[in-house]
Kinemage of the C-alpha trace (Angstrom):
@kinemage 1
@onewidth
@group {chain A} dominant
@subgroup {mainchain}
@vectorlist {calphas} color= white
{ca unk a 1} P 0.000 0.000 0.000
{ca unk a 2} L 1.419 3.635 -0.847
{ca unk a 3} L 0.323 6.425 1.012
{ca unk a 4} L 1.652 10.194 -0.185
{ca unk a 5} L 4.548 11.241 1.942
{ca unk a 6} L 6.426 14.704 1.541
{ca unk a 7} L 9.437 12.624 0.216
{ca unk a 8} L 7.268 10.649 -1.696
{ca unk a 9} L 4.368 11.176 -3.823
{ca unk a 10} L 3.877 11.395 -7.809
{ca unk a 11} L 4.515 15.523 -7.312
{ca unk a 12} L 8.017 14.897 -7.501
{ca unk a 13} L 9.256 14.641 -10.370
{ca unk a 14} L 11.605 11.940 -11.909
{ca unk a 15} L 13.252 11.157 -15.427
{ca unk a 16} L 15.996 8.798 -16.717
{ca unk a 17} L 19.038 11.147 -17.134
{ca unk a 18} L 20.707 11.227 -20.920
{ca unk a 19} L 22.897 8.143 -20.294
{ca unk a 20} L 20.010 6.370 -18.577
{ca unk a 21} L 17.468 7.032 -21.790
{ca unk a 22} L 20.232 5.876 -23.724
{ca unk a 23} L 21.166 2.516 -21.377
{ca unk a 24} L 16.689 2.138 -21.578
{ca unk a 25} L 16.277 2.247 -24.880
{ca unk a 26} L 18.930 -0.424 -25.258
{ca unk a 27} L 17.131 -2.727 -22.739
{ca unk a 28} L 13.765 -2.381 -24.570
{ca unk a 29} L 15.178 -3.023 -27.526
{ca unk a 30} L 16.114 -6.939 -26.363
{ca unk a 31} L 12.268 -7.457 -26.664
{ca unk a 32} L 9.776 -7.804 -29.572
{ca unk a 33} L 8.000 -4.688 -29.369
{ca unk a 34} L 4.426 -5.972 -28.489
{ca unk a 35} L 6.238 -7.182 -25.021
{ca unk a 36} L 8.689 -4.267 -24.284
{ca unk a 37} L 6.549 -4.556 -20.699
{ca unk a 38} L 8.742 -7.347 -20.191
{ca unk a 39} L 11.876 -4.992 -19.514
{ca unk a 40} L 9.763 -3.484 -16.475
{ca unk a 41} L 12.264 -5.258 -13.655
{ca unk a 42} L 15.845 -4.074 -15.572
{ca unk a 43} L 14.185 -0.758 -16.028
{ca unk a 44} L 12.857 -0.398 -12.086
{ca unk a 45} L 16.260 -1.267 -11.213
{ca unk a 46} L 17.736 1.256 -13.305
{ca unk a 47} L 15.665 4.036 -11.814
{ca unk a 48} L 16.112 2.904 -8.905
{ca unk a 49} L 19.683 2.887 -8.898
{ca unk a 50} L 19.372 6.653 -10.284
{ca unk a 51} L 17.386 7.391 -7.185
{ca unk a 52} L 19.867 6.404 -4.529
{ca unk a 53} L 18.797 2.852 -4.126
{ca unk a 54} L 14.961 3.274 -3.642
{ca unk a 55} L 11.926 3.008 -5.751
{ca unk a 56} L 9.936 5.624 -5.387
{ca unk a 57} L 6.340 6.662 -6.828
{ca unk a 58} L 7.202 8.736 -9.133
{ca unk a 59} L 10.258 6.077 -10.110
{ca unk a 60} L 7.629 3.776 -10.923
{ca unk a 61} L 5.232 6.265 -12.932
{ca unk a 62} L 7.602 7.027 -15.186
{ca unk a 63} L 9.152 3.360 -15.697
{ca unk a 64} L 5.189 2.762 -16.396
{ca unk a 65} L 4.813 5.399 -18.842
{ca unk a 66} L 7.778 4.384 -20.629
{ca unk a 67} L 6.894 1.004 -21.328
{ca unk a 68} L 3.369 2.187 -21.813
{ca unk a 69} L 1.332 -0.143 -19.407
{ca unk a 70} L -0.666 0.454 -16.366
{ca unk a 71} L 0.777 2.351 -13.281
{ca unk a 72} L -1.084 -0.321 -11.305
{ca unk a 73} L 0.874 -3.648 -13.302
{ca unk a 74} L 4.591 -1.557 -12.122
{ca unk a 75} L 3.212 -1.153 -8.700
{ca unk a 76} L 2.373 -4.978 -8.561
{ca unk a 77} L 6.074 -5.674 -9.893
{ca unk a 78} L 7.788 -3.638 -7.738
{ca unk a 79} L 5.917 -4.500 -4.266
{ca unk a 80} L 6.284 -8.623 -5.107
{ca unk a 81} L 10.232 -8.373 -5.306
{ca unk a 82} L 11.858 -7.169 -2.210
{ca unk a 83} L 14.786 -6.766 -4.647
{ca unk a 84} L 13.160 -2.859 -4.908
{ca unk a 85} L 13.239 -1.031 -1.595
{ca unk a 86} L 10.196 1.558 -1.115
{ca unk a 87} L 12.001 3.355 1.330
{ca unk a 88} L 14.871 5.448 1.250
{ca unk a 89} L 17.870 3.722 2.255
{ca unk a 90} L 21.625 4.334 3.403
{ca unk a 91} L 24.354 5.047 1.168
{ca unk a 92} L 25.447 1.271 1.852
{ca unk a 93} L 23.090 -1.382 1.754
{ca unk a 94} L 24.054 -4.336 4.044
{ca unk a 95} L 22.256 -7.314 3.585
{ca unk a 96} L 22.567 -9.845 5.615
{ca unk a 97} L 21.780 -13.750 4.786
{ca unk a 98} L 20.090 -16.351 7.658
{ca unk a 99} L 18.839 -18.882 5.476
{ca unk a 100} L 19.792 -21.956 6.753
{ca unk a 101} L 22.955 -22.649 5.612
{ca unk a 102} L 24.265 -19.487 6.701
{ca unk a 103} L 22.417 -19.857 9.747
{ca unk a 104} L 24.288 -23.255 10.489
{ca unk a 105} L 27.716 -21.229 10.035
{ca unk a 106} L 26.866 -18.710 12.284
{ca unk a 107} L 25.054 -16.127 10.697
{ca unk a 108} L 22.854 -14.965 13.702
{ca unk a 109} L 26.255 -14.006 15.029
{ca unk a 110} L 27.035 -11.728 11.898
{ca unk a 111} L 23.865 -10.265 11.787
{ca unk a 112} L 24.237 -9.288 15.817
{ca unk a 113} L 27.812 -7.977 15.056
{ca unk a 114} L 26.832 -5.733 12.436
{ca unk a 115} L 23.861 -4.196 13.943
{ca unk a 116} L 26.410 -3.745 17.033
{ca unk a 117} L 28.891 -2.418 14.929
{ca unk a 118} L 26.203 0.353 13.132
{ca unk a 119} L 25.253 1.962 16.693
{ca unk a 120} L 22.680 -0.665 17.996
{ca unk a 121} L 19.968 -0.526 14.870
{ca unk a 122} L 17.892 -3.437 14.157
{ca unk a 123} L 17.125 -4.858 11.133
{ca unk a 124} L 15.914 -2.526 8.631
{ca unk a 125} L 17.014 0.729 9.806
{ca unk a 126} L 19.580 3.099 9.059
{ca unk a 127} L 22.239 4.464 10.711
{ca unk a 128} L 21.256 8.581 11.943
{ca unk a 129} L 24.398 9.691 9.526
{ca unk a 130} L 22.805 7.794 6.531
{ca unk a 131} L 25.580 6.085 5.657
{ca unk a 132} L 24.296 2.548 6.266
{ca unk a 133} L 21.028 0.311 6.181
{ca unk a 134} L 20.874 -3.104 7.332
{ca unk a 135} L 18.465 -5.761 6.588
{ca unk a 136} L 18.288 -9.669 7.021
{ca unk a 137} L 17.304 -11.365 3.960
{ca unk a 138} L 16.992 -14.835 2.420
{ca unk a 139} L 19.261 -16.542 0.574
{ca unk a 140} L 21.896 -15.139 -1.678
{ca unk a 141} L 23.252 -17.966 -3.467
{ca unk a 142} L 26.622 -18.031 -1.897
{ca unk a 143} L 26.211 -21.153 0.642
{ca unk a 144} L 29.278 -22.618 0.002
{ca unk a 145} L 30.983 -19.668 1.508
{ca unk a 146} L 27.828 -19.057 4.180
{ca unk a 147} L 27.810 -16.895 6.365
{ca unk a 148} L 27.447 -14.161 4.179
{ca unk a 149} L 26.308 -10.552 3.487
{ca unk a 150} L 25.849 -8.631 0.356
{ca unk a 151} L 26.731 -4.776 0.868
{ca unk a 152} L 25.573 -2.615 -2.456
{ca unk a 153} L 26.464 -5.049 -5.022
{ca unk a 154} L 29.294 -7.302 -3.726
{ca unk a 155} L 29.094 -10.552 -1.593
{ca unk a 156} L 31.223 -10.626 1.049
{ca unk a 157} L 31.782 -14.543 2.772
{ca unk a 158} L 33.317 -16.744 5.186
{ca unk a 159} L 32.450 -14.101 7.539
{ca unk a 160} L 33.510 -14.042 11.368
{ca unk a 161} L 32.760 -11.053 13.832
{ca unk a 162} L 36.595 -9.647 13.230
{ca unk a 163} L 35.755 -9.353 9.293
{ca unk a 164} L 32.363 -8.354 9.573
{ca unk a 165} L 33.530 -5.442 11.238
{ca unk a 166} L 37.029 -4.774 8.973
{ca unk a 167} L 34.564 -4.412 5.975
{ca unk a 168} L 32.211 -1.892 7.723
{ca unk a 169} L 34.796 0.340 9.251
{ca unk a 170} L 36.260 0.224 5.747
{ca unk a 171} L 33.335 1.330 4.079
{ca unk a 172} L 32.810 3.468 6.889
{ca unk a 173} L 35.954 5.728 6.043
{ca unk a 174} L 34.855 5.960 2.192
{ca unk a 175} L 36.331 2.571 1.089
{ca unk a 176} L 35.659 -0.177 -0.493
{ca unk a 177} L 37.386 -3.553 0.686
{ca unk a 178} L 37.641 -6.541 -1.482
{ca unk a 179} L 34.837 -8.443 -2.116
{ca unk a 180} L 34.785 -12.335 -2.279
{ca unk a 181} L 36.092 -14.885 0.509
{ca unk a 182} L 36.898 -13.223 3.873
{ca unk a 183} L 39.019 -16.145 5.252
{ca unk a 184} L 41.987 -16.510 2.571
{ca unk a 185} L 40.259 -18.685 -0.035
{ca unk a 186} L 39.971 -17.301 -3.437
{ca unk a 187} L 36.788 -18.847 -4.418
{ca unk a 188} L 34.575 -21.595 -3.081
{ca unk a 189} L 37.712 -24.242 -3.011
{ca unk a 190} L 38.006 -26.696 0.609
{ca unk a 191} L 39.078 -24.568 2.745
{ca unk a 192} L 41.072 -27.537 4.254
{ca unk a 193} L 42.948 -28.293 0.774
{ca unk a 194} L 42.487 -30.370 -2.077
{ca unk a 195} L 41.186 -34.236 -2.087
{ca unk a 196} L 40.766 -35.079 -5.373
{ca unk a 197} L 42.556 -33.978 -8.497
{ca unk a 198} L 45.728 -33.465 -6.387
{ca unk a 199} L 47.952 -35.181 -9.117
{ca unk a 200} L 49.435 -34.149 -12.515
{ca unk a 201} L 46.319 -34.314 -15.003
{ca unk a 202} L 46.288 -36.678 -18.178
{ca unk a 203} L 47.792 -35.363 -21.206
{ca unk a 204} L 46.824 -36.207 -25.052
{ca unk a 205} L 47.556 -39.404 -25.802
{ca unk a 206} L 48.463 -41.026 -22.058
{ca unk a 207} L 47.006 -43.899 -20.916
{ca unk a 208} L 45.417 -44.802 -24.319
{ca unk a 209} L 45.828 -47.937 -26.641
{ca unk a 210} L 48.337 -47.670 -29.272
{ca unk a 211} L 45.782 -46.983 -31.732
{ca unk a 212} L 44.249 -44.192 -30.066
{ca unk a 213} L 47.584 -42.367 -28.585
């Protein structure tokens, strides 16, 4: 449900700027032109991205104009996926996962230590200098590395309360730390070292019958 709001309401105005028309156009243009309503989601994230992160009325007007369909059919798109946020947010969006997986690894500790670490918020608010919102959310796709948090667009894993709180204080001072494994893997390899292909692979011809080598 949308209720008018002074920072929020179809008075104020919003349009793609010149690179975003131009980045639009290119989206629609993927689709046969009796379903360019199918570029709806790439095109709310767009303006929302323009907006600071949120999608707001007036984001979702013009998104609906654009494609030509119904105010009402954006307003059903964008209030399914919680992928669009209908409130403002914080310059950095920390989302944490505690789906199960990443509950098993500790996750309820992660969450705790970055609320902690952001003044003593809960989930879903933002920090009173705006730098920060923090929400718990499902799950991310990253279970192999659980626990997890996504913060803007990045996935940070393998995460203990020491790291969780490097990566904050380092976006905290303007930065941006490196995303990926927390712990010293590079990817999603055993952390406890290789079992299996731990020998020199095949090459062409070995181990073959004469005929075939």
């Amino acid at each position: 449900m949308h209720r008018d709001t002074e920072y929020n309401n179809p008075k104020i105005p919003f349009a793609f700027t010149a690179d975003n028309v131009k980045r639009a156009e290119e989206i629609i243009s993927r689709y046969p032109p009796q379903y360019k309503k199918a570029a709806v989601i790439p095109l709310l994230d767009l303006g929302q991205r323009q907006n600071k992160g949120w999608t707001s009325i007036s984001v979702m007007n013009y998104v609906a104009k654009l494609l030509g369909m119904p105010p009402m059919r954006v307003y059903e798109v964008a209030t399914f996926y919680t992928m669009f946020n209908r409130e403002p947010i914080g310059e950095n969006f920390v989302q944490v996962c505690t789906t199960t997986p990443c509950m098993l690894s500790g996750s309820t500790e992660i969450l705790n230590t970055v609320c902690s670490q952001l003044g003593g918020i809960t989930p879903g608010a933002t920090t009173d200098d705006g730098k920060f919102t923090v929400v718990e959310v499902e799950c991310q796709g990253a279970c192999s590395n659980a626990p997890m948090m996504v913060v803007n667009d990045d996935f940070y894993e393998d995460l203990t309360p020491v790291t969780t709180k490097k990566v904050l204080e380092a976006f905290a001072r303007g930065q941006k730390p490196k995303p990926g494994p927390q712990s010293g893997r590079k990817t999603s390899e055993n952390s406890a070292g290789l079992t299996s292909l731990t020998s020199k692979p095949y090459g062409p011809g070995e181990f073959c019958t004469p005929e075939f080598s």
